[in-house]
C-alpha positions in Angstrom: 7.4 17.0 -52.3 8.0 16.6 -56.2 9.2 19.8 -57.9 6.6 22.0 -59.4 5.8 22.0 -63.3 7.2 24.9 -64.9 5.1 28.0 -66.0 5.0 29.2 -69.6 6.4 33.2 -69.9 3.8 35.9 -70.2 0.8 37.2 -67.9 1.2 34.6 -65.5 4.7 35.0 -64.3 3.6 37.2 -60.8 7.0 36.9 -59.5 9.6 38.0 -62.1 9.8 37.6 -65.8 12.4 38.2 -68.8 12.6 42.3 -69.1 12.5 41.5 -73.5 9.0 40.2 -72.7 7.2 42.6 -69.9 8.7 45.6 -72.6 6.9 44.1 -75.9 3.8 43.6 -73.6 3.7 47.1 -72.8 1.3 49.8 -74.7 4.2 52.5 -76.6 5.5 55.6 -75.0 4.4 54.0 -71.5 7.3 53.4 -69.4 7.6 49.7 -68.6 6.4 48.8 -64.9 8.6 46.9 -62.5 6.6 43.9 -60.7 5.8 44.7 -57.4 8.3 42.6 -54.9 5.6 40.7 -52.2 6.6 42.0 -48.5 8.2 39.1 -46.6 6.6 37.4 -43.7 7.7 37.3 -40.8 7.3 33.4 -39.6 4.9 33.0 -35.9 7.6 32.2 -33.0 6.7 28.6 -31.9 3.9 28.3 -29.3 4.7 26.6 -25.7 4.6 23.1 -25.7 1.8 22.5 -23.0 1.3 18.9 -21.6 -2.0 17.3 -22.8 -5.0 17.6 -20.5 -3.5 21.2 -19.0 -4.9 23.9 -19.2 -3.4 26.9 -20.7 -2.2 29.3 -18.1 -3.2 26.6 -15.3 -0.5 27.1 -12.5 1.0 24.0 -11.4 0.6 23.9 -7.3 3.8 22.1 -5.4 2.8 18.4 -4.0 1.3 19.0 -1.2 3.2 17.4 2.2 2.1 14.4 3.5 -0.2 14.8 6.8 1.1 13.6 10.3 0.5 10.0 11.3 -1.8 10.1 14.0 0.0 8.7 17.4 -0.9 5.2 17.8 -2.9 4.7 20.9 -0.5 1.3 21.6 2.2 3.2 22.6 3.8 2.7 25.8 2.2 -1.1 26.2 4.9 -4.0 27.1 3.7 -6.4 24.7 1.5 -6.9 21.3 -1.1 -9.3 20.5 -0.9 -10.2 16.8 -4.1 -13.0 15.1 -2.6 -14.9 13.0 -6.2 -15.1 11.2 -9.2 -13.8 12.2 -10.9 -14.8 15.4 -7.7 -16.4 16.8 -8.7 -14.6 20.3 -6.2 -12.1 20.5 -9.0 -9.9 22.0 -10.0 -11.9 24.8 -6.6 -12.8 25.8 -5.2 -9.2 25.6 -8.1 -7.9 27.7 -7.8 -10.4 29.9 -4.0 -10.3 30.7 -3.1 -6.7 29.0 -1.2 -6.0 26.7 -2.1 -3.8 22.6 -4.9 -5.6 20.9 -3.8 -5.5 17.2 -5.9 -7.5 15.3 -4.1 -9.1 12.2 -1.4 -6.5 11.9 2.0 -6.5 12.9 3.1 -4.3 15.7 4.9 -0.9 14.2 7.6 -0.4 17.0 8.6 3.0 14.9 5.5 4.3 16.0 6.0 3.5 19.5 4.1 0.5 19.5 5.4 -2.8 21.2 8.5 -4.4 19.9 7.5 -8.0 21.3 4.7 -9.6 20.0 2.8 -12.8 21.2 1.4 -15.0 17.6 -2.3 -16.0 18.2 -4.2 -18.8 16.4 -6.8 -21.0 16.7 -6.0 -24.9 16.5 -8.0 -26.0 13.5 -6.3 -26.7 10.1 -6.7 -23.4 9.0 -6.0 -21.7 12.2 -2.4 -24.0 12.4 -1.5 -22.7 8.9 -1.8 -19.4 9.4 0.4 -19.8 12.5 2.4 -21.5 10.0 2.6 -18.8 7.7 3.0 -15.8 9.8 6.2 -17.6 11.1 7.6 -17.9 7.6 6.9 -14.8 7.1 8.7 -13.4 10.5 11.8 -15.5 9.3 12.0 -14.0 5.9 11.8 -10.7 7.6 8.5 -9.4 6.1 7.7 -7.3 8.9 8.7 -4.1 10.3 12.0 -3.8 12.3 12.2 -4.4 15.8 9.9 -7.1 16.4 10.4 -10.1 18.6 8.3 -13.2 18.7 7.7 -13.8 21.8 5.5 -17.1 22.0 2.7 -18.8 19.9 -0.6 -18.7 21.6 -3.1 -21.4 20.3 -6.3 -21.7 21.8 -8.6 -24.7 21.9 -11.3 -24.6 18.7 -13.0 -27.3 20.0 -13.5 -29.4 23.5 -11.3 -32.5 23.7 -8.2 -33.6 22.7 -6.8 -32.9 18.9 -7.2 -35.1 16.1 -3.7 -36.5 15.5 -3.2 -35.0 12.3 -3.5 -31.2 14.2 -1.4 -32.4 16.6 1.2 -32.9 14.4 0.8 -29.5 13.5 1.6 -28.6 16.8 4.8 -30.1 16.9 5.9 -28.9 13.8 5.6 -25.3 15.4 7.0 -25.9 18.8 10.0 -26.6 16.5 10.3 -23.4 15.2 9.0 -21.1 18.2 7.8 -21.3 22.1 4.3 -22.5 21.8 1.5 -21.8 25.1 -1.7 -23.5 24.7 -5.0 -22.3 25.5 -7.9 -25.3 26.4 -11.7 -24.7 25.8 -13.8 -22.0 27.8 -17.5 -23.0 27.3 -18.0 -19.7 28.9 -16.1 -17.9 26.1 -18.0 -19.1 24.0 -21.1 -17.9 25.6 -20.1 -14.4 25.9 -19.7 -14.9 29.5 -16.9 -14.4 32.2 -15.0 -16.6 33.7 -13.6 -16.2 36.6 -11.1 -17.5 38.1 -9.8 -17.7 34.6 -7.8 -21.5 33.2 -4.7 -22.3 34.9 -3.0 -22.3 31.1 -4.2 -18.6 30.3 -2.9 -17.3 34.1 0.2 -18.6 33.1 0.6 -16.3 30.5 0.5 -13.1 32.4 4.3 -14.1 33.4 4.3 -13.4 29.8 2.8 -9.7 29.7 3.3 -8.6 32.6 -0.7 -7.7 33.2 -2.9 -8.9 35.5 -5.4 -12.0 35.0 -8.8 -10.8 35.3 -12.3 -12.4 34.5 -13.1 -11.8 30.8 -16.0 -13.0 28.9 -16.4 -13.9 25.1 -13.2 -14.9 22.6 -12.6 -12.7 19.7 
């Protein structure tokens, strides 16, 4: 700010003026009148800072904990079946030869859930690459700790023998883990049972440990 402009002496000096002045102003024989000193203010003590959007007064309530996991209802089971895509048939298989159904998640062996896991796909091109993919991403270690890969379960997407460009695919991952394969159920595909069920898909209770009972449908 620029300094004020200066007053000229007389009537409008409220403050304090020269005492020569204030005298001549004054009527004669009346005693000359002291200006009357303003009282000082007191200056407002500063008001709480208050975050914007609160409140004033509001009472800040402590984070509240975290609720309880619920107990997984896998717990206790030998081994885990894990689609690596939807529809692989980790359904069908698991309730056929036991065993936690887990859909397209990994197993959470914290939680009590199965440490070994058995990889399910189906053997089209996209079925093979997300077998593919779920094995990269069990050897970078994105997953939680404690699991085991077991074996890579493929089962049949179609009657017949593969096109040679799948089976390649195939080879590529018995390179990298134990592969089982799985042929074509008509029945499965039906929503039927079969019984007694593939030679192939008995021999992958020596996997799981559970019994291989008639199933119907592949999910």
């Amino acid at each position: 700010m620029g300094v004020p402009p200066a007053s000229p002496a007389g009537p409008q000096m409220w403050i304090r003026g020269p005492a020569s002045q204030q005298s001549a102003q004054q009527p004669a024989g009346q005693p000359v009148q002291q200006p009357t000193q303003q009282p000082v203010q007191q200056a407002a003590p500063a008001a709480a800072v208050t975050p914007p959007g609160t409140a004033v007064g509001a009472v800040h309530a402590a984070p509240a904990a975290p609720a309880p996991r619920e107990p997984s209802p896998h717990r206790g089971e030998r081994i885990a079946w894990v689609n690596a895509h939807g529809g692989g048939g980790a359904s069908t298989l698991a309730h056929a030869l036991g065993g936690a159904d887990l859909g397209t998640r990994w197993p959470e062996p914290a939680d009590g859930e199965p440490g070994d896991m058995l990889l399910v796909a189906r053997t089209h091109a996209g079925g093979l690459r997300a077998a593919s993919q779920a094995l990269n991403a069990l050897r970078m270690g994105d997953h939680p700790d404690g699991l085991r890969l077991v074996a890579v379960v493929l089962v049949a997407d179609a009657p017949g023998r593969l096109p040679r460009q799948l089976g390649q695919r195939v080879r590529v991952l018995r390179s990298a883990a134990e592969v089982h394969r799985v042929p074509w159920v008509p029945a499965w595909r039906l929503g039927n049972e079969v019984d007694p069920l593939p030679r192939d898909v008995r021999a992958l209770a020596a996997l799981t440990g559970g019994p291989a009972g008639p199933v119907a449908g592949l999910r």
